[in-house]
C-alpha positions in Angstrom: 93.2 100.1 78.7 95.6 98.4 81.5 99.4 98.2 80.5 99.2 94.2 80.1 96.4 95.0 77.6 98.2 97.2 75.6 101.2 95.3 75.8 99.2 92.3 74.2 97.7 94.4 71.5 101.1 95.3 70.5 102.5 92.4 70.5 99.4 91.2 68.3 100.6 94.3 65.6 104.3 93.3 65.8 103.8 89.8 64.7 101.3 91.1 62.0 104.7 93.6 60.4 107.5 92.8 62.4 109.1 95.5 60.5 106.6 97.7 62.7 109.0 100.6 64.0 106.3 102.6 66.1 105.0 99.4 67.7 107.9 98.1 68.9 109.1 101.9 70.1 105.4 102.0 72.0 105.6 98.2 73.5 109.4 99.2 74.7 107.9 102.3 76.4 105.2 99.8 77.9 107.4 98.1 79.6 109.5 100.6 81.1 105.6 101.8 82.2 105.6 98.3 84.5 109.0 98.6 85.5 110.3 95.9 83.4 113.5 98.5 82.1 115.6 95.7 80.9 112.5 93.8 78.7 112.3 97.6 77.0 116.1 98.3 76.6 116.3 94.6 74.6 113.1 95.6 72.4 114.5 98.9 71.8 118.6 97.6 71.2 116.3 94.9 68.3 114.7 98.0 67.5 117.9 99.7 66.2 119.7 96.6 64.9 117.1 96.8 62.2 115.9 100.4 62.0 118.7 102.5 62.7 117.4 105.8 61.8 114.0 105.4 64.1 115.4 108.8 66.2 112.9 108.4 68.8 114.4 104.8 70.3 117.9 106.8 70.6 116.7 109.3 72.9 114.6 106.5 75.5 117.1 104.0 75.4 119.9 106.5 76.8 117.5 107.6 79.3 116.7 104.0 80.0 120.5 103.4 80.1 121.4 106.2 82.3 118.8 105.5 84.9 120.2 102.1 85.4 123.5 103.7 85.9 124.4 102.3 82.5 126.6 105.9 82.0 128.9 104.7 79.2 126.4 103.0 77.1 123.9 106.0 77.3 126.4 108.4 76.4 127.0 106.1 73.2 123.2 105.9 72.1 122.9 109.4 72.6 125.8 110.7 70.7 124.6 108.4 68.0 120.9 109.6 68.6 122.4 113.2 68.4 124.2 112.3 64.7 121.4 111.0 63.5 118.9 114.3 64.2 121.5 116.5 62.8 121.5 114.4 59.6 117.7 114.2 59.5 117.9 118.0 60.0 115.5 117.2 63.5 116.7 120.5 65.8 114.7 120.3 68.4 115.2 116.1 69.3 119.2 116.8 68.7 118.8 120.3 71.1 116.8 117.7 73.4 119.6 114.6 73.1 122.7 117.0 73.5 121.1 118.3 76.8 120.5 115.1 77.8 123.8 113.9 76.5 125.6 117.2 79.0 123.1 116.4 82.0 124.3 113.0 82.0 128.4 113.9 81.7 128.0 116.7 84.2 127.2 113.5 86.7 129.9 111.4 85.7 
């Protein structure tokens, strides 16, 4: 199935339950697929204005972020990312976000 496909098939699920967590987090990562990063940082920032504790938007929208060169911000989402695994007692995403979060510093 082509991106724009998939893209329309999830938008077709998010306006069935836009309270749809996993759709929104796949249609962000959709359009980071077509190069569209800013279209899937917005749909990921919604994301986690109304489902803070979705772990997995934390840890692609700092990556997003820091490829842009968006340093500060990324360091933000993944401090708050990393907070969030500890509390869900989720080692291996917290391991993965604090690596992340040092990878990114050591840069800057």
């Amino acid at each position: 199935m082509a991106n724009e496909q998939r893209i329309e098939k999830l938008k077709e699920l998010i306006a069935k339950d836009p309270t749809d967590s996993f759709s929104q987090y796949a249609l962000a990562l959709e359009y980071n697929g077509i190069n569209e990063p800013l279209t899937a940082i917005e749909i990921l920032e919604e994301l986690l204005k109304r489902d803070e504790n979705y772990l997995p938007a934390y840890q692609q929208l700092g990556q997003m972020l820091g490829k842009l060169n968006k340093t500060q911000e990324a360091k933000q989402i993944y401090r708050k990312g990393m907070d969030l695994a500890v509390i869900q007692n989720d080692e291996k995403t917290a391991k993965e976000i604090r690596e992340e979060l040092e990878e990114i510093e050591d840069e800057w």
